[in-house]
PyMOL Python script that loads the backbone (N, CA, C, O; Angstrom):
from pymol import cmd

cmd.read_pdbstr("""\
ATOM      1  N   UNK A   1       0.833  -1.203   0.000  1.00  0.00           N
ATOM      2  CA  UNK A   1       0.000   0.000   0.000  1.00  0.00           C
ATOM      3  C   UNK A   1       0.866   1.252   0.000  1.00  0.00           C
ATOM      4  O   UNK A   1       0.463   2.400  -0.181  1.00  0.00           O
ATOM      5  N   UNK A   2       2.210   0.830   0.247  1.00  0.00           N
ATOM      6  CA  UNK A   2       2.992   2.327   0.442  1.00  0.00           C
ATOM      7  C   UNK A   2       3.481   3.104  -0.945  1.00  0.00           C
ATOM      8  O   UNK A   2       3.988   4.224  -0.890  1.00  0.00           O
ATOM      9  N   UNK A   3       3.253   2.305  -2.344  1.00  0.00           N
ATOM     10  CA  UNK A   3       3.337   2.439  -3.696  1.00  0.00           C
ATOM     11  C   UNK A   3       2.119   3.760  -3.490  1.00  0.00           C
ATOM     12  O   UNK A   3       2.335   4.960  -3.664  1.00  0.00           O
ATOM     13  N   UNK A   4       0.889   3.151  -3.096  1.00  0.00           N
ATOM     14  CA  UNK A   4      -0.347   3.756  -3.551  1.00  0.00           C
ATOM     15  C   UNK A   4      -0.304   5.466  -2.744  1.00  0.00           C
ATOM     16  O   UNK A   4      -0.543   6.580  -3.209  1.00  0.00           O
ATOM     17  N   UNK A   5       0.071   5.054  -1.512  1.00  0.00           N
ATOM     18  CA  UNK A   5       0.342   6.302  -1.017  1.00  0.00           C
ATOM     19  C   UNK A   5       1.260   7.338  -1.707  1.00  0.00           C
ATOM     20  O   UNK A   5       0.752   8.453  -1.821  1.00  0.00           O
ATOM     21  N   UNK A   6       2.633   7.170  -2.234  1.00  0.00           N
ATOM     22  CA  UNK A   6       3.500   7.680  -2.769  1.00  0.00           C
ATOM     23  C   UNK A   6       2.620   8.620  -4.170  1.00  0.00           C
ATOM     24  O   UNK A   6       2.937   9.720  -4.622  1.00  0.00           O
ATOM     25  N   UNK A   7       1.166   7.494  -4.701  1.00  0.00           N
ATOM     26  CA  UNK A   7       1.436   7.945  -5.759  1.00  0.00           C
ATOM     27  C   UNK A   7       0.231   9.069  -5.453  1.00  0.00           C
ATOM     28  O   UNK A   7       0.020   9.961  -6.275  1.00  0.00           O
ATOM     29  N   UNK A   8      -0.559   8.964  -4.188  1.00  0.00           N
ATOM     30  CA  UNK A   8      -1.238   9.950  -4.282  1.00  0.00           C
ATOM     31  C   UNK A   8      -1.294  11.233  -3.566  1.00  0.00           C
ATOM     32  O   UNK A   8      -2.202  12.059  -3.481  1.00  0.00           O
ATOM     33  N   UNK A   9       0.548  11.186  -2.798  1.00  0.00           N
ATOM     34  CA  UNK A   9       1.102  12.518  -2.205  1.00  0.00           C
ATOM     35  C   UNK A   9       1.473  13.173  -3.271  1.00  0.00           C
ATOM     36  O   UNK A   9       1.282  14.388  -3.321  1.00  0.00           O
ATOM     37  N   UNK A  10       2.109  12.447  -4.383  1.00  0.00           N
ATOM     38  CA  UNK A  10       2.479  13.210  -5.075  1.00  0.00           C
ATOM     39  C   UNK A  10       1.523  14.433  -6.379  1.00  0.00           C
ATOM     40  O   UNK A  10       0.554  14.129  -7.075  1.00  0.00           O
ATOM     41  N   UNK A  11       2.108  15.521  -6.326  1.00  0.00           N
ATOM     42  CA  UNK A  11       0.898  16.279  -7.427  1.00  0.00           C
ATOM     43  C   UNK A  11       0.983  15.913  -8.272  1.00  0.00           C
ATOM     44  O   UNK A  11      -0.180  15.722  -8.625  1.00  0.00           O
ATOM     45  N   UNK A  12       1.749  15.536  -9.189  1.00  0.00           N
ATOM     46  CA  UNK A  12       2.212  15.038 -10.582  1.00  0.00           C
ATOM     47  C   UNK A  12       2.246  13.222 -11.034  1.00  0.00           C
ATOM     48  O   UNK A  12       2.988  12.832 -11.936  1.00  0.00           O
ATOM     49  N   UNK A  13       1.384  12.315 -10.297  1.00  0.00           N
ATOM     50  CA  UNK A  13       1.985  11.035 -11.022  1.00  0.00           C
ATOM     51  C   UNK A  13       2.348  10.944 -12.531  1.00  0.00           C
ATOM     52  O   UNK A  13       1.810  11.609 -13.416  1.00  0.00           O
ATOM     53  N   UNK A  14       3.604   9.781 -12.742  1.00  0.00           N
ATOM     54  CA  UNK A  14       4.296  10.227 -13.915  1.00  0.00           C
ATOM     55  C   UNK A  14       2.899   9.179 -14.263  1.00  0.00           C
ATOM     56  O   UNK A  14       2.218   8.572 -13.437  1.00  0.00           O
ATOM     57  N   UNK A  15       2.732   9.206 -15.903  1.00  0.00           N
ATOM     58  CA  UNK A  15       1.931   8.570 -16.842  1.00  0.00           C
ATOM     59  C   UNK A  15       1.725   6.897 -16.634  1.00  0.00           C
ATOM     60  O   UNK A  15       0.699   6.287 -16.937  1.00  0.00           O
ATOM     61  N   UNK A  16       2.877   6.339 -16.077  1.00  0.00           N
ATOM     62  CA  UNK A  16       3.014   5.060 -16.132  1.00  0.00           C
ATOM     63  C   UNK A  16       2.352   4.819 -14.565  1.00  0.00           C
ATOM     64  O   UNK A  16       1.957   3.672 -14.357  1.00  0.00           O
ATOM     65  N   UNK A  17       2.229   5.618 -13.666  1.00  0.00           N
ATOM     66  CA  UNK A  17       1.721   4.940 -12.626  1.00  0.00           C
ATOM     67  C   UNK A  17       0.213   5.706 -12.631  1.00  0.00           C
ATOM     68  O   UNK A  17      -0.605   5.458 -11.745  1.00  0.00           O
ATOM     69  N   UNK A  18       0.035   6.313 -13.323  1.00  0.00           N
ATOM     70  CA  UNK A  18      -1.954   6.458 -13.777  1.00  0.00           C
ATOM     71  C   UNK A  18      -1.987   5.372 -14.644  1.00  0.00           C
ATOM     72  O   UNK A  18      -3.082   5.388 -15.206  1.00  0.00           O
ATOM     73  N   UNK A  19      -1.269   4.380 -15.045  1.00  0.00           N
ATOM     74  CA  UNK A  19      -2.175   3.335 -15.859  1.00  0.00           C
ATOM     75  C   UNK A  19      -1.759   2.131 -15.136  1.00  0.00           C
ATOM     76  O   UNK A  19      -1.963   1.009 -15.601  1.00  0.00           O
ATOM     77  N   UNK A  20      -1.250   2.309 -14.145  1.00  0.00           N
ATOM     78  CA  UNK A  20      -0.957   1.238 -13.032  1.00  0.00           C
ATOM     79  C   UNK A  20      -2.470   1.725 -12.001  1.00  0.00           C
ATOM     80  O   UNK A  20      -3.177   0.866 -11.474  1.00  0.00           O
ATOM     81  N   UNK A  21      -2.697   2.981 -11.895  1.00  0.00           N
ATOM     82  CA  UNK A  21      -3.998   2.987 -11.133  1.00  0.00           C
ATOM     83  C   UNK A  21      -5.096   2.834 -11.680  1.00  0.00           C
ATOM     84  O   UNK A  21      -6.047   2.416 -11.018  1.00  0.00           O
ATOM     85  N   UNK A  22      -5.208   3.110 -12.894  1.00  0.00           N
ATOM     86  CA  UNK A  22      -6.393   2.644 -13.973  1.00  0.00           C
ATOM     87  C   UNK A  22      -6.519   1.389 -14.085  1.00  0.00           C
ATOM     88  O   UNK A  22      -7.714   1.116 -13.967  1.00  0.00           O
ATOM     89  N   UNK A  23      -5.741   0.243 -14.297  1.00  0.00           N
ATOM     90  CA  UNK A  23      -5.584  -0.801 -14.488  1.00  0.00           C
ATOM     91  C   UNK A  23      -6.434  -1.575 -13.158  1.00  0.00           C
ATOM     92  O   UNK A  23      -7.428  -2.275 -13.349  1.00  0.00           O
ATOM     93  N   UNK A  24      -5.779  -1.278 -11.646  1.00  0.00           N
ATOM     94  CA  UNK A  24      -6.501  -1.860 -10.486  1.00  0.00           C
ATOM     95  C   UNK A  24      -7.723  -0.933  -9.894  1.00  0.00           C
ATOM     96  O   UNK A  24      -8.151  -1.143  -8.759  1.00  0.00           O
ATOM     97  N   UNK A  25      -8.251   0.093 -10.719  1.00  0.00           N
ATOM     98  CA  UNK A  25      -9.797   0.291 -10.518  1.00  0.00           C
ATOM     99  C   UNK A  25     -10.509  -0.644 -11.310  1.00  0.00           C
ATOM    100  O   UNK A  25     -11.470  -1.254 -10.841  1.00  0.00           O
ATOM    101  N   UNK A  26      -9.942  -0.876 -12.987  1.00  0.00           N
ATOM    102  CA  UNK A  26     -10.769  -1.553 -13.289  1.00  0.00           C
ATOM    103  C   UNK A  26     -10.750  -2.958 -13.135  1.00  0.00           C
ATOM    104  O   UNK A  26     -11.513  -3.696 -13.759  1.00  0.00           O
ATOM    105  N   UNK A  27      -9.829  -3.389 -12.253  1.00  0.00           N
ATOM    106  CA  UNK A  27      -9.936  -4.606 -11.900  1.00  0.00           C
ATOM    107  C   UNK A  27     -10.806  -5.049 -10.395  1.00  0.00           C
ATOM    108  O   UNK A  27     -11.003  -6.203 -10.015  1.00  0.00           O
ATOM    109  N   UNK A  28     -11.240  -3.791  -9.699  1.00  0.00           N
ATOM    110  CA  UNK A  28     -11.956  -3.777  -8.910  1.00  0.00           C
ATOM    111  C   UNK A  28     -13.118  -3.719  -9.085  1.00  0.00           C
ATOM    112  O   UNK A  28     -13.949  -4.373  -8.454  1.00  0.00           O
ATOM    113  N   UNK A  29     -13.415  -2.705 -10.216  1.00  0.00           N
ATOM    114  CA  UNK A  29     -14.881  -2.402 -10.737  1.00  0.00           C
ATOM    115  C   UNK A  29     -15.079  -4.028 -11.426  1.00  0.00           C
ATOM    116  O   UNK A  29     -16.225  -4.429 -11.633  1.00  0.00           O
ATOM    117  N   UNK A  30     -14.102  -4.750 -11.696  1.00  0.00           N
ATOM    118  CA  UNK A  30     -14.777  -5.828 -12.475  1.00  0.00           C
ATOM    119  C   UNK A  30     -15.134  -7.108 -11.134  1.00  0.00           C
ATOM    120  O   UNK A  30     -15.991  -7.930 -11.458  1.00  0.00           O
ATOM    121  N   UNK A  31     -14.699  -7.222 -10.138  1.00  0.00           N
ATOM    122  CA  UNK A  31     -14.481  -7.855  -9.308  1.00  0.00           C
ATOM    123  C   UNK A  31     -16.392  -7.665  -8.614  1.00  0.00           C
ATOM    124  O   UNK A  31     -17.239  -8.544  -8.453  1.00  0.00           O
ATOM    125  N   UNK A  32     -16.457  -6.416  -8.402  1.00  0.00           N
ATOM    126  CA  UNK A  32     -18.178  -6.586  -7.821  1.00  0.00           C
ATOM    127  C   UNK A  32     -19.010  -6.840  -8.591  1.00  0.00           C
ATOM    128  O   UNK A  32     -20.178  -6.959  -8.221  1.00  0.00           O
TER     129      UNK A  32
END
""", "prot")
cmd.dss("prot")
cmd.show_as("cartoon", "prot")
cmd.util.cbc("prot")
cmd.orient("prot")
């Protein structure tokens, strides 16, 4: 969880870790 934190102190996530967070919403949204 300390990835997830990092990425949402930061103001700027670089591009590659918004499709690392896109990726496990929609793997959550697919999960319910």
């Amino acid at each position: 969880m300390n990835k997830l934190r990092r990425l949402f102190t930061r103001a700027r996530p670089e591009s590659q870790e918004l499709n690392i967070l896109r990726g496990m919403l929609a793997s959550i949204e697919q999960q319910k």
